[in-house]
DOTI-286842 format. One line per field, with one value per residue (C-alpha): x, y, z. Coordinates in steps of 0.02 Angstrom, whole numbers, plus 50000, padded with zeros to 5 digits. Layout:
% residues N
east = c(X_...);
north = c(Y_...);
up = c(Z_...);
//
This chain:
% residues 321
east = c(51260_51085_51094_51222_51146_50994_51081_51169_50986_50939_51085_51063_50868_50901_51028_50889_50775_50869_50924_50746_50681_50808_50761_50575_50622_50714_50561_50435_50548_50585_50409_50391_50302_50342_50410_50363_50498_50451_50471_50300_50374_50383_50569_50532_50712_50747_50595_50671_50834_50790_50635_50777_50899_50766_50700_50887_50912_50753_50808_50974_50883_50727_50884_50995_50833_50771_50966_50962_50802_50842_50999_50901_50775_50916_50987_50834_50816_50985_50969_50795_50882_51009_50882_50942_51155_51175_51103_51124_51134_50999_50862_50698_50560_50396_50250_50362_50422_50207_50224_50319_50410_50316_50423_50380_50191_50125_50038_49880_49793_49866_49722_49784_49660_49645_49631_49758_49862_49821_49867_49705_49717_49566_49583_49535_49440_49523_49685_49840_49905_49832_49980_49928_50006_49913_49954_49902_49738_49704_49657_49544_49431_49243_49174_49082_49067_48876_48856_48972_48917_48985_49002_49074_49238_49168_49345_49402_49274_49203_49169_49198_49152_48986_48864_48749_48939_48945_48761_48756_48938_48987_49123_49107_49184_49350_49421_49610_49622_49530_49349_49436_49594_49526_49386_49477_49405_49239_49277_49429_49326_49182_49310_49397_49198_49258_49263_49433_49488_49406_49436_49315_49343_49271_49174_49279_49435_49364_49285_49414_49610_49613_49513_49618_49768_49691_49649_49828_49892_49790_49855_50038_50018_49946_50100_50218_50152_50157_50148_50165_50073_50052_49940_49840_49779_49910_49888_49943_49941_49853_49685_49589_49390_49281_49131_48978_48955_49077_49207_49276_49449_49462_49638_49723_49799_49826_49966_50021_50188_50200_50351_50396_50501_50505_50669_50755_50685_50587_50455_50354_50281_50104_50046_49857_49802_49621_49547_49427_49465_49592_49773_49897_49935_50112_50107_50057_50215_50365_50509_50463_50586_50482_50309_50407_50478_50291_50211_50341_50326_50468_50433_50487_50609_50646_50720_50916_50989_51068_50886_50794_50889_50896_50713_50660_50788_50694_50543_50563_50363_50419_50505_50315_50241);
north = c(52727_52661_52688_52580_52464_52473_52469_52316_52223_52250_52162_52021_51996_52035_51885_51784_51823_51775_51609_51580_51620_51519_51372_51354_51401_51235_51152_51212_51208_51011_50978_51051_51216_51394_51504_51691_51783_51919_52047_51986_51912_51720_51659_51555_51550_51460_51326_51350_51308_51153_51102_51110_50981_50837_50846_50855_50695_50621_50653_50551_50394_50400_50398_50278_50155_50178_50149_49989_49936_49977_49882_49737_49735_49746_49613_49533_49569_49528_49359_49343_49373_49240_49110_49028_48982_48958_49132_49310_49405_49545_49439_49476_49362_49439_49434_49499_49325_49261_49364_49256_49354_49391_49350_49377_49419_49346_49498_49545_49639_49620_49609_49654_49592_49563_49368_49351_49427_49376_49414_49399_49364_49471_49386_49215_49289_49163_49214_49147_49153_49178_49207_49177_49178_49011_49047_48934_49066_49068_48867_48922_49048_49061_49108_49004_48999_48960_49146_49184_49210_49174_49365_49445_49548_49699_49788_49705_49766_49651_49536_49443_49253_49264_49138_49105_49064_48913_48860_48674_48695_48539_48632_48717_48888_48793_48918_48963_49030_48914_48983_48861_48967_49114_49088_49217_49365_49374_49500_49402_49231_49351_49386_49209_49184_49313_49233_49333_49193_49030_48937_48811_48632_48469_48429_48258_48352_48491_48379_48238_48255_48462_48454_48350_48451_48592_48521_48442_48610_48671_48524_48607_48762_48679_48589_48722_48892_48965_48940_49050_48952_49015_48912_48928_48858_48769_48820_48706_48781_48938_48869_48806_48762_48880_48879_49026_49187_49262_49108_49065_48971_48780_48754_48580_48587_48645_48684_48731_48781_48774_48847_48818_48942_48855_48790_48730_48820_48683_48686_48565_48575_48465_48470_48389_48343_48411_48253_48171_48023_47986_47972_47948_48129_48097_48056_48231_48301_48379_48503_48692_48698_48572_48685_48849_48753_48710_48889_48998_49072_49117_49079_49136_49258_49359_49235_49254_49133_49001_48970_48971_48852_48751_48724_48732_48595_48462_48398_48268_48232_48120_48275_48348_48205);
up = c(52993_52987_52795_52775_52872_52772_52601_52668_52719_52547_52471_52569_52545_52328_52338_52446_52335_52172_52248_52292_52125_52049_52148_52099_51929_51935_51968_51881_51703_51779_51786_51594_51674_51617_51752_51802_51907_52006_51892_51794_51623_51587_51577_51419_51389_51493_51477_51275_51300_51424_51296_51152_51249_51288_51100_51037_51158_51091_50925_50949_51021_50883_50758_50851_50846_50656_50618_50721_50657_50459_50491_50549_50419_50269_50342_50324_50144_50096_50183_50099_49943_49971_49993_49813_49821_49653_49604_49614_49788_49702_49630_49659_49607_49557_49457_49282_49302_49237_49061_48917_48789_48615_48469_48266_48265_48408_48416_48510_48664_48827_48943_49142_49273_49447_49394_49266_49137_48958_48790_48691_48492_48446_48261_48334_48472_48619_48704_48645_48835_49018_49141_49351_49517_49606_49801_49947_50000_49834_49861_50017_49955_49997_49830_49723_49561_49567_49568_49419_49251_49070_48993_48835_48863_48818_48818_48686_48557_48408_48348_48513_48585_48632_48723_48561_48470_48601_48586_48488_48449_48553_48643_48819_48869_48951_49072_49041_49208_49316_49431_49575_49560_49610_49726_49860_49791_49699_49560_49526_49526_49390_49273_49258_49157_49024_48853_48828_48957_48871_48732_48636_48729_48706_48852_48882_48907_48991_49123_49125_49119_49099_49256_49338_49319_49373_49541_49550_49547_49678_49764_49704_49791_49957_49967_49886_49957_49765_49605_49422_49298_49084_48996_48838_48659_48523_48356_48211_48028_47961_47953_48106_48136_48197_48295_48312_48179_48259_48203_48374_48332_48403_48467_48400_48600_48756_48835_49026_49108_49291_49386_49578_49679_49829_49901_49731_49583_49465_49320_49223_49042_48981_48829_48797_48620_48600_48606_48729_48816_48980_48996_49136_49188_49174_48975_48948_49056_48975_48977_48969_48840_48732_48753_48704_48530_48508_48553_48496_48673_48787_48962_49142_49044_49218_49291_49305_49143_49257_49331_49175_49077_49210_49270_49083_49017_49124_49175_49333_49372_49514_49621_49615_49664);
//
């Protein structure tokens, strides 16, 4: 009898105990602890299986968010790329959109810098382009060109434009790419005084009305936000003058295309005789389409076809004004 009785206390105390155990195993897995039952061993299964369920939880909500949030932001983009009705849903506008096409044998180097991009006749030692993007910070920079430096281009080998070819000439080194355009960074500002980015200019247009619209398109992309600008030497005929031992070509010209993207897609042409002397500003302007017949150069040739022979058809100086 007392047997039984005793076999029947230690029922009931093993069931106490397991409900016990049970219970602060609850809490300690709840508080992210691992629990040791009586027996000595750590009931990491059970910590597992509860460890497995928040991170399988936490999984679904990272997901749930990244798919909200990538929603949001292609929404974004597609509405960013709808910014223009009359063209395509998928056009992106980028700096491919600076390089004109070559055509025949408009050969040369193409020179890739942090300033510019230029294709540089090594023949005539000037480039025959210099292809920027002019952006509003651009205009603010702290640089000066006080501590720049007219240099050779040493990557393009010789003979090369060197200082002693401009000495007495009667032409100065006329930037292509303009110091004031890229005062933002310094290197960028040094390499804008590379003779692979100047071209023999008399002093009166360099100074006068080639200055002038080179601060009117800083003015530009103030007002505008952006701007891709190509500019660069016209060549008439086969035979040109010369300056320096290493026969520097003089350009007959100069030309410079300037194209807006902001709000409706425009562009403007100018063409400037190499003469010295001042002219209205609007004299020189004309239709991109004019300065390509003139160059031989295709320009802006990444824009969609609608765009391009739109803004290049025209040239409206009073909608920049």
């Amino acid at each position: 009898m007392i047997n039984a009785h005793f076999h029947t206390y230690n029922i009931i105390m093993s069931k106490i105990k397991t409900i016990i155990g049970s219970v602060l195993a609850a809490g300690v897995i709840a508080a992210g602890g691992v629990y040791a039952g009586s027996n000595g061993e750590s009931n990491e299964d059970a910590v597992t299986t509860e460890l497995v369920k928040k991170k399988k939880n936490k999984h679904r909500h990272k997901n749930k968010n990244h798919n909200d949030n990538y929603g949001y932001k292609q929404r974004a983009v597609n509405d960013n790329a709808r910014r223009y009705a009359n063209e395509p849903s998928t056009t992106r506008y980028d700096e491919t959109i600076l390089l004109p096409a070559i055509r025949g044998n408009q050969g040369g180097v193409i020179l890739r810098r942090k300033a510019y991009t230029a294709l540089y006749d090594k023949n005539m030692r000037i480039p025959r382009w210099v292809a920027w993007h002019l952006t509003r910070q651009h205009t603010y920079g702290r640089n000066s060109r006080k501590n720049a430096q007219f240099a050779e281009d040493e990557s393009v080998g010789r003979p090369r434009a060197t200082n002693f070819d401009y000495m007495s000439s009667g032409y100065d080194r006329g930037h292509m790419c303009p110091a004031g355009d890229r005062k933002l960074d310094a290197q960028a500002l040094q390499e804008t005084f590379l003779f692979s980015n100047c071209c023999p200019q008399l002093h009166g247009l360099n100074s006068g009305d080639w200055n002038d619209l080179e601060i009117q398109c800083r003015e530009w992309a103030q007002k505008y936000g952006s701007l891709y600008i190509v500019c660069g030497p016209v060549l008439r005929g086969v035979n040109h003058k010369t300056i320096g031992k290493n026969r520097v070509v003089v350009p007959e010209a100069f030309f410079k295309v300037i194209l807006c993207m902001d709000g409706t897609p425009k562009a403007l042409g100018f063409i400037y005789e190499h003469v010295s002397g001042h002219k209205n500003m609007g004299s020189r302007v004309c239709s991109v389409d004019q300065v390509e017949r003139i160059t031989g150069f295709d320009f802006f040739t990444a824009l969609p076809d609608n765009v391009e022979n739109r803004v290049e058809a025209t040239a409206n100086f009073s909608e920049w004004r």
